[in-house]
NUBA-917665 format. One line per 5 residues: number of its first residue (from 1); their letters; for each residue x, y, z of C-alpha. Coordinates in pm, 1 decimal. Each point is the difference from the previous one (the first is absolute). Layout:
NUM> A> X/Y/Z  ... .
***
This chain:
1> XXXXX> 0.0/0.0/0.0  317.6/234.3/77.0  151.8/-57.7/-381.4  -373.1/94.4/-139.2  8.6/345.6/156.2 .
6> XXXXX> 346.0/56.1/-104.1  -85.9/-69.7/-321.0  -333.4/226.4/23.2  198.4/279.1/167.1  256.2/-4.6/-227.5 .
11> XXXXX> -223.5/102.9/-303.5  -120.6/331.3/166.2  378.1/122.7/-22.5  106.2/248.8/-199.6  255.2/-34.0/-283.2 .
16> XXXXX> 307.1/136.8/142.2  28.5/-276.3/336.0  164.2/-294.0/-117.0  36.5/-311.6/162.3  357.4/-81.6/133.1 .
21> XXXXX> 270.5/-51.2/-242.9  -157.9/153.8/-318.8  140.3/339.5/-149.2  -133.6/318.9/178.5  -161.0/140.8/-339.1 .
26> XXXXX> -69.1/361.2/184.6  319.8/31.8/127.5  161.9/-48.9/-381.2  -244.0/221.7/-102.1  132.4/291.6/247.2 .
31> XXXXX> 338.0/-71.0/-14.8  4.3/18.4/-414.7  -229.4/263.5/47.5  231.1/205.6/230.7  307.3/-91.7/-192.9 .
36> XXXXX> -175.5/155.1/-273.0  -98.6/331.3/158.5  377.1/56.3/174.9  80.6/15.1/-342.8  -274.0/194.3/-164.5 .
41> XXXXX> 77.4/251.2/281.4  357.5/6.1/-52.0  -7.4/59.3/-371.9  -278.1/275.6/59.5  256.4/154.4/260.5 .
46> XXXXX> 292.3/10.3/-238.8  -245.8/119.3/-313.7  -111.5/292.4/219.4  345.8/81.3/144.4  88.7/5.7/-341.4 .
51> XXXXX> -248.1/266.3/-112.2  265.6/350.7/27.8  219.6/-170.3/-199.6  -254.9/-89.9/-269.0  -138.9/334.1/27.5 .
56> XXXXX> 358.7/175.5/-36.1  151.5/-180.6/-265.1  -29.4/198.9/-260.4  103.2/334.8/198.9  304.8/231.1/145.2 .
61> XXXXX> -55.5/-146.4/369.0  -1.3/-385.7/-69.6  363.4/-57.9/164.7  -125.8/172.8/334.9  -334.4/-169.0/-6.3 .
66> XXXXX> 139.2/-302.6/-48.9  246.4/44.7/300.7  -240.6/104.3/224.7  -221.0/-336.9/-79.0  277.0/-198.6/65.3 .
71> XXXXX> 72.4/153.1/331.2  -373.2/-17.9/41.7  35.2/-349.6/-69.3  305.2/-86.1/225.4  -86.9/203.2/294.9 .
76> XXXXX> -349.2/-1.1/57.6  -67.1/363.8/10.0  -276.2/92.6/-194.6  49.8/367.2/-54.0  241.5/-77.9/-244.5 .
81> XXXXX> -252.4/-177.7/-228.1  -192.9/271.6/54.1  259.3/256.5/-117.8  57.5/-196.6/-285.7  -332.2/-115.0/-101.4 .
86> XXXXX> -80.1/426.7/18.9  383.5/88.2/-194.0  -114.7/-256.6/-259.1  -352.2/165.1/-77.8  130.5/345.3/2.9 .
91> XXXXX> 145.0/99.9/-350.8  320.3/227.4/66.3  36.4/259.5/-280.4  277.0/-39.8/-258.8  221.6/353.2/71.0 .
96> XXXXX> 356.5/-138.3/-148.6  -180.9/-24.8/-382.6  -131.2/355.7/24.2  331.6/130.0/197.8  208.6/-143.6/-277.4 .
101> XXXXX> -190.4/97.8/-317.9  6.5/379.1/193.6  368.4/-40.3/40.1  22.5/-99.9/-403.3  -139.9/279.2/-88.3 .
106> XXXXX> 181.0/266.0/163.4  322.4/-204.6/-104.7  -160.1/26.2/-408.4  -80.9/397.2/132.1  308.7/93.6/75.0 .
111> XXXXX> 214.3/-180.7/-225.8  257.4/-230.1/224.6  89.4/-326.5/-80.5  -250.4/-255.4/211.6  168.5/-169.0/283.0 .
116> XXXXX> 208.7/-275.8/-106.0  -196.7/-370.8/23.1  78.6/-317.7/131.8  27.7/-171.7/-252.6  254.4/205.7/-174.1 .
121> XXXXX> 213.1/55.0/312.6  79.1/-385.8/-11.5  57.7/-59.1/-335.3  109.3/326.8/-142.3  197.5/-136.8/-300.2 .
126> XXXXX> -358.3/-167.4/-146.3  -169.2/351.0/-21.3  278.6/144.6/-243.2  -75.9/-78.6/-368.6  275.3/-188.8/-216.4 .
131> XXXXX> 69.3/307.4/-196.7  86.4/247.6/330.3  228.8/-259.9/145.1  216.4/-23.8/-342.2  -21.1/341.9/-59.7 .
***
């Protein structure tokens, strides 16, 4: 009579209790379903510590914005994300290009020779024609 309400009792169980000795199919579940999240969550974090440099790549400030995510990243203080996420949405104006063509034209003004490049300080034997060095 004992075995026949074992056997009765056991059918108003649910699912997830197993009997002794069988896999724990809820605890698989969880534990792939944790592993699973960890991971999801760590690939989120990196994607959205990520975001100043994404934002920045293209501009003036990338090298500082990408210094202060990696500090960010390494130390734990968040101000420095911040810093950079706000350095990488703000677009810095160009002045050098506008200083330079200025400085071109007063040089073409006033008639002096432009300053003297890079280029030709290292190779100055290239920028003479054939004919001059003969000659």
């Amino acid at each position: 009579m004992a075995a026949s309400e074992a056997s009765a009792a056991s059918s108003h169980l649910p699912w997830f209790i197993v009997s002794p000795g069988q896999t724990d199919t809820l605890l698989v579940v969880a534990a792939i379903a944790l592993i699973v999240a960890v991971l999801l969550l760590g690939v989120a974090f990196f994607w959205l510590h990520s975001l100043p440099e994404r934002l920045g790549h293209k501009k003036l400030q990338f090298e500082i914005v990408a210094v202060l995510g990696l500090i960010s990243l390494f130390t734990h203080i968040h101000l420095f994300w911040v810093i950079g996420l706000v350095l990488a949405l703000i677009d810095l104006p160009d002045f050098t290009t506008p200083l330079r063509r200025i400085a071109g034209s007063l040089e073409k003004m006033s008639g002096s020779e432009p300053p003297v490049s890079t280029a030709e300080q290292q190779a100055p034997g290239a920028a003479t024609k054939p004919s001059e060095a003969a000659g």
